[in-house]
N, C-alpha and C positions, 0 to 999 in steps of 0.2 A: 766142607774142607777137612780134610784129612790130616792130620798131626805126620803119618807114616809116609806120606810121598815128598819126595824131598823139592826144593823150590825150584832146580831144573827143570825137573820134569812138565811142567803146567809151562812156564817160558818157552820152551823148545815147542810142548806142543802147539802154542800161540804165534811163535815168532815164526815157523818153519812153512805154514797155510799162508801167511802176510806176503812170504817170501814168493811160494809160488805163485798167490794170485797178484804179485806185481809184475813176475816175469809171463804170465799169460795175457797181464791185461795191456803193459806196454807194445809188445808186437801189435795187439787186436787194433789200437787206438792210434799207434801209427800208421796201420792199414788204413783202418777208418779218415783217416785226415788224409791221404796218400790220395784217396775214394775223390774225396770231397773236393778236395784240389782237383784232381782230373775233372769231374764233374763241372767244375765250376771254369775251367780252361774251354771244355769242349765248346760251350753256347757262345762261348766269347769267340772264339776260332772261325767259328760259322758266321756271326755274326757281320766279321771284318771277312 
C-alpha cells in the first residue's frame, strides 16, 4: 500500500468492476430463470 495514491482511487477501482459485473450478471440470471420457467412450462403443456 502506497502512502501516494489517494483513497479514491483503490474505491473506484473496486466499486466500478462490482458495478459492472452486477449489471452483466442480472440480465444473464434473469435469462437463466426466464430458461427455466419456459423449460419447466413446456413438459407440463405436453403433459395435459
Amino acid at each position: 500500500m502506497s502512502t501516494e495514491i489517494p483513497n479514491e482511487v483503490p474505491s473506484d477501482s473496486s466499486t466500478v468492476p462490482t458495478i459492472t459485473a452486477a449489471a452483466t450478471t442480472l440480465p444473464v440470471t434473469t435469462s437463466m430463470m426466464m430458461k427455466i420457467r419456459h423449460s419447466d412450462e413446456i413438459p407440463a403443456m405436453i403433459r395435459s
